[in-house]
C-alpha positions in Angstrom: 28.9 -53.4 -122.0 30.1 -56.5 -122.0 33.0 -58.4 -124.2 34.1 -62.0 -124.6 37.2 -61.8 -126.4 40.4 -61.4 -124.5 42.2 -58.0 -125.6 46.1 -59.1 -126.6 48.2 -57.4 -124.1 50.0 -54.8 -126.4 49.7 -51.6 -123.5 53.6 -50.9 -124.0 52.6 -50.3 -127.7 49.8 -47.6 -127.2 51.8 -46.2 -123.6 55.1 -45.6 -126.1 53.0 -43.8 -128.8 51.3 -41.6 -126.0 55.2 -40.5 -124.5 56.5 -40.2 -128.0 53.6 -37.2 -128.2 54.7 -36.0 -124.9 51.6 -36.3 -123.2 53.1 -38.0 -120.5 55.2 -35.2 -119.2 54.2 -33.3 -116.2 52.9 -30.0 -116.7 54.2 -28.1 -113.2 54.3 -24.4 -114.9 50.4 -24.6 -116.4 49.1 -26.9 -113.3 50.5 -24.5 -110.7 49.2 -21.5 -112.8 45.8 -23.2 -112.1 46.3 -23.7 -108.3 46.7 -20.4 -108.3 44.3 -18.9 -109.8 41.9 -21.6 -107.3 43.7 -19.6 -104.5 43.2 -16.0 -105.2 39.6 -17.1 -106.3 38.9 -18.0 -102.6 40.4 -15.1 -101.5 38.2 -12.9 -103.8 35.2 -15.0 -102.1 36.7 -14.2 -98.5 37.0 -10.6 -98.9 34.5 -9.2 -101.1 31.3 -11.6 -99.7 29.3 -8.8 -98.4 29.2 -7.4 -102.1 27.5 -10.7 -103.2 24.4 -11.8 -103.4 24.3 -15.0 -101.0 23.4 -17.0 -104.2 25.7 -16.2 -106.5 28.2 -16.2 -104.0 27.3 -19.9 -103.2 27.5 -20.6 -106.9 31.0 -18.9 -107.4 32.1 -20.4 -104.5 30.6 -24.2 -105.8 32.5 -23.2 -109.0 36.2 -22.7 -106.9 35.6 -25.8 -104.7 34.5 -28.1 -108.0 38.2 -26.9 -110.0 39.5 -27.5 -106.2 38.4 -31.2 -105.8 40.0 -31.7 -109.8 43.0 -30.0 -109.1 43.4 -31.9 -105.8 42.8 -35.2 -107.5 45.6 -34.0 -110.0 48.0 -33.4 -107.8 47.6 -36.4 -106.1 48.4 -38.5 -109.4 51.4 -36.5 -109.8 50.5 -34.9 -112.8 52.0 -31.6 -111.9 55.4 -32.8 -110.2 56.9 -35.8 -110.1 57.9 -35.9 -106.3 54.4 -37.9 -104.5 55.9 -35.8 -100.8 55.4 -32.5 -102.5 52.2 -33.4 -104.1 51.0 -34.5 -101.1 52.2 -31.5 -99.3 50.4 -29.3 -102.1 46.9 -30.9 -102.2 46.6 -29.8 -98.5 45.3 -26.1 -99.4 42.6 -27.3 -101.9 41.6 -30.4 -99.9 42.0 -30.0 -96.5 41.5 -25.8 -96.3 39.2 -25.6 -99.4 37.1 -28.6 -98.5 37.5 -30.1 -95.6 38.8 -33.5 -96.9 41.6 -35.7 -96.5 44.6 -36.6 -99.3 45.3 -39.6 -97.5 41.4 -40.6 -97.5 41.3 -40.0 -100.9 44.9 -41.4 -102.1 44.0 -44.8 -100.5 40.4 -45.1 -101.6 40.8 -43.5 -105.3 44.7 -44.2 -106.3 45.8 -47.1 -104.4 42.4 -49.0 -104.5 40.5 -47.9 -107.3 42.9 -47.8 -109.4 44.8 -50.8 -108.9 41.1 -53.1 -108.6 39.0 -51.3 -110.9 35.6 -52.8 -110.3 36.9 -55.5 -108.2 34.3 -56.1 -106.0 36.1 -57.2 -103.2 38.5 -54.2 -103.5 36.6 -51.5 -105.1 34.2 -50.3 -102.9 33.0 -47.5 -105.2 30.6 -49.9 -107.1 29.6 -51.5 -103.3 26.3 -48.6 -103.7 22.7 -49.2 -103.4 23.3 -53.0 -101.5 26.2 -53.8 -104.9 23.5 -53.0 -107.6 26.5 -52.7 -110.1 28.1 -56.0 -109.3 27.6 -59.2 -110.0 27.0 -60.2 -106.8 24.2 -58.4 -105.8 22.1 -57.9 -102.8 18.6 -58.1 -102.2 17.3 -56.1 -99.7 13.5 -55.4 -100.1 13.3 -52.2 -98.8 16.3 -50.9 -101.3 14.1 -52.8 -103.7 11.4 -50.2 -103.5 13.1 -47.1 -103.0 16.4 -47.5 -105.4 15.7 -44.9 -107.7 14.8 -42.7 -104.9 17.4 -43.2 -103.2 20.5 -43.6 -105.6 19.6 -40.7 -107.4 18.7 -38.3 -104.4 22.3 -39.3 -102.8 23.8 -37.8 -105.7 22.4 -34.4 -103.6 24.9 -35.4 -100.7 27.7 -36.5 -102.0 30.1 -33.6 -100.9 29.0 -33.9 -96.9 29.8 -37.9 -97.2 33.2 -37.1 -98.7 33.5 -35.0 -95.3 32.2 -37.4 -93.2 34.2 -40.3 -94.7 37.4 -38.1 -94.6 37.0 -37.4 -91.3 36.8 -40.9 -90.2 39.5 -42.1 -91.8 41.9 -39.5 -90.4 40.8 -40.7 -87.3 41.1 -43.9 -87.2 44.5 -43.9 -88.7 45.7 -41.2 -86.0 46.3 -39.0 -88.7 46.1 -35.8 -86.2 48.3 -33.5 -88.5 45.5 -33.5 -91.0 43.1 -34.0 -88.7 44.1 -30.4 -87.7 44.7 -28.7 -91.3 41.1 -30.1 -92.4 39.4 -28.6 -88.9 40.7 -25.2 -90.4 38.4 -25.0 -92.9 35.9 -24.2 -91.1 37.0 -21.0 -89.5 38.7 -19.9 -92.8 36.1 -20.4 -94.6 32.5 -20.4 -93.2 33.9 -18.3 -90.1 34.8 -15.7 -92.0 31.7 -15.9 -93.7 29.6 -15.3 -90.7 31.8 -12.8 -89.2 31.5 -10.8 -92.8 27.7 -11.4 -94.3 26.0 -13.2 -90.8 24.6 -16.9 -90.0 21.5 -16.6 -92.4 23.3 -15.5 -95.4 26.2 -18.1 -94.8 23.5 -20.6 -94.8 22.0 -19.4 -97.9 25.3 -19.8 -99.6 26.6 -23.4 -97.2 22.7 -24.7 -99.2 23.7 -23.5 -102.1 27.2 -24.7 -102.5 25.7 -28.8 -101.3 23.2 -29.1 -103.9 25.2 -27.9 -106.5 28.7 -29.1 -105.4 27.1 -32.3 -104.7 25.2 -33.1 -107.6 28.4 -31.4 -109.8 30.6 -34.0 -108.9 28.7 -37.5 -108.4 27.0 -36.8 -111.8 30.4 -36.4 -113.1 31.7 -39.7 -110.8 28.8 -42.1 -111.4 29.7 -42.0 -115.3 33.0 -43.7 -114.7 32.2 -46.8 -113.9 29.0 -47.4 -113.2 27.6 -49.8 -115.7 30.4 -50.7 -116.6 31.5 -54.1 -116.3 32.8 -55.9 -112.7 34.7 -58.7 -111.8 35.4 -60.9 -108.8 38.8 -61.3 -107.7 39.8 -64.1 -109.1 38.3 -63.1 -112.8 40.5 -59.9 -111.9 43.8 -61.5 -111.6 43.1 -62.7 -115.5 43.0 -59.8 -116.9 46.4 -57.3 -118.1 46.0 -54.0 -116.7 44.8 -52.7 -120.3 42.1 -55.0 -120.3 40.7 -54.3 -117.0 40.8 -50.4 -117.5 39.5 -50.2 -121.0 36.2 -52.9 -119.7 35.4 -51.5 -116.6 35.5 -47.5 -117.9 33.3 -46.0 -119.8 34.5 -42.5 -121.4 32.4 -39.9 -122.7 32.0 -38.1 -126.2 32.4 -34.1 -126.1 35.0 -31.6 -126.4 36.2 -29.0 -124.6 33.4 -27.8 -122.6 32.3 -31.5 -121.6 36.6 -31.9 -120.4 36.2 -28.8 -118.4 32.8 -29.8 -117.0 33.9 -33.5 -116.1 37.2 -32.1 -114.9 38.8 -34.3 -117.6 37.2 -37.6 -115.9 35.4 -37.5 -119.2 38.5 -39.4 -120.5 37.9 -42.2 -118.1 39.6 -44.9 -120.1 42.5 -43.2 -120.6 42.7 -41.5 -117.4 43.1 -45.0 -116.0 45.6 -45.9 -118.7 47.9 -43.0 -117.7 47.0 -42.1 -114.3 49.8 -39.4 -114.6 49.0 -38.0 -117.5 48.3 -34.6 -117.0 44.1 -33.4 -117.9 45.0 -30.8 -119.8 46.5 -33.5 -122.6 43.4 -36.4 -121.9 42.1 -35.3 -125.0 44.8 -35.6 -127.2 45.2 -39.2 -125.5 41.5 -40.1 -126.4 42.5 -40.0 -129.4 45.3 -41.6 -129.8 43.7 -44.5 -127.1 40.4 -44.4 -129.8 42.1 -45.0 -132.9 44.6 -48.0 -131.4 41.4 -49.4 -130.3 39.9 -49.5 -133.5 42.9 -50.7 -135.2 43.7 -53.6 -133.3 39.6 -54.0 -132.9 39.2 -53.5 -128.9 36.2 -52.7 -127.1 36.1 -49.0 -126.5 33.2 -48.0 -124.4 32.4 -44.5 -124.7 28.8 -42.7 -124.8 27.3 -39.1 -124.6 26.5 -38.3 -121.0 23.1 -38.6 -121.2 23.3 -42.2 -122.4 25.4 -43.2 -119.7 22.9 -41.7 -117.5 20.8 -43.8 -118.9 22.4 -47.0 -118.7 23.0 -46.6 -114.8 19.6 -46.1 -114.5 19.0 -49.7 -116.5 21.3 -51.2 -114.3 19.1 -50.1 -111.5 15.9 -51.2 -113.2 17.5 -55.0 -112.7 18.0 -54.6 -108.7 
């Protein structure tokens, strides 16, 4: 999707409508209910595991980690409370216990960078994949060539052991030791326990399970965002009003509820990166509202059904 005309910066118009509805106002009552609920999950999972089948329990434990990564990502926009030290303080059970991965990883890469340089090249490295495919800029590397589809579409099977691995380093080379040491608990909390309760070949039945459907759970959910979308260069960047840049380089997706819950409300990209802190449970409501001010002032809105967006990555890969 690509657009010519310049979009008249009138965000203050749409944001005022949005907070008149209230959809703007933190939700610490319902959003704690939820982190709740994520807890006593895990400790069902913890205590009952022997009753499971290693399967199922790798699929209920997929389910809890998947609302864990959302929730995490929610608290870390301060959409549940306004104070960013107690969010950060509060993300630590569901990213560091839970998962293994780092708030401060992910607050730099996703809210500080992303965010701010939405498909920026030379600030956004989430569209830097597969030698820059989806940039303008792209590489050409003969062996990537060959193999794209094989390989962008078969990382999408790893995507939850690279968040590890890139949380790990980046605790580590900040010095970040506190961290460091709440995210090395995970692994006696959870997988210990594990062993200790259903043995090493059952955990590993439900560790397979949990990657290759935690994985692909979330990066088909991820690579919708953006992907596809279009990307600038610096300097093209610096152009364009923070409504402009959002709405062009964010594709949203049509569904309801189901799709919302399913996406973990990154279905509403375009608004989510309107209103960062607005809560998910209102995104839909905002679509809306963000749909309709598009069409009456006559602004791009790029939104398609998953399957097409799907669809257009893949096209995008087709011109590697």
């Amino acid at each position: 999707m690509t657009t010519t005309t310049p979009y008249p910066d009138i965000f203050d118009e749409l944001k005022a409508d949005v907070r008149k509805e209230g959809l703007l106002d933190r939700v610490p009552v319902r959003g704690s209910i939820e982190m709740i609920a994520i807890l006593l999950c895990m400790g069902i999972i913890l205590t009952t595991a022997p009753m499971w089948n290693p399967i199922l329990l790798g699929l209920f434990l997929t389910l809890v980690m998947t609302r864990a990564v959302f929730v995490s990502h929610d608290i870390l926009h301060t959409q549940y409370f306004k104070s960013k030290s107690l969010s950060k303080k509060l993300s630590y059970p569901f990213s560091a216990f839970i998962l293994s991965n780092s708030s401060s990883w992910w607050d730099f890469k996703h809210n500080i960078n992303h965010h701010t340089y939405c498909n920026i090249e030379e600030k956004d490295e989430d569209i830097l994949a597969l030698d820059r495919a989806f940039t303008k800029r792209k590489g050409n590397n003969p062996f990537i060539k060959k193999y794209k589809f094989i390989i962008f579409w078969g990382a999408q099977f790893f995507m939850f052991p690279a968040f590890i691995a890139q949380s790990y380093s980046f605790v580590i080379k900040r010095k970040l030791w506190g961290e460091f040491a709440l995210m090395l608990m995970h692994w006696p909390i959870v997988w210990g326990t594990l062993i200790y309760q259903i043995g090493g070949v059952n955990t590993l039945i439900v560790a397979l399970t949990v990657n290759f459907t935690l994985s692909p759970w979330l990066s088909f959910g991820f690579i919708t965002n953006h992907l596809g979308c279009e990307s600038f260069v610096e300097e093209e960047g610096k152009e364009l009003s923070w409504m402009e840049l959002q709405m062009r380089t964010s594709r949203s997706l049509t569904g309801g509820a189901f799709i919302h819950w399913f996406y973990g409300g990154l279905n509403t990209q375009i608004e989510h990166h309107l209103f960062p802190k607005a809560p998910r449970f209102n995104l839909l409501k905002v679509q809306e509202m963000t749909r309709d001010f598009a069409k009456k002032h006559k602004l791009k809105y790029f939104e398609t059904t998953p399957i097409t967006a799907y669809a257009q990555i893949n096209n995008v890969l087709k011109a590697y």
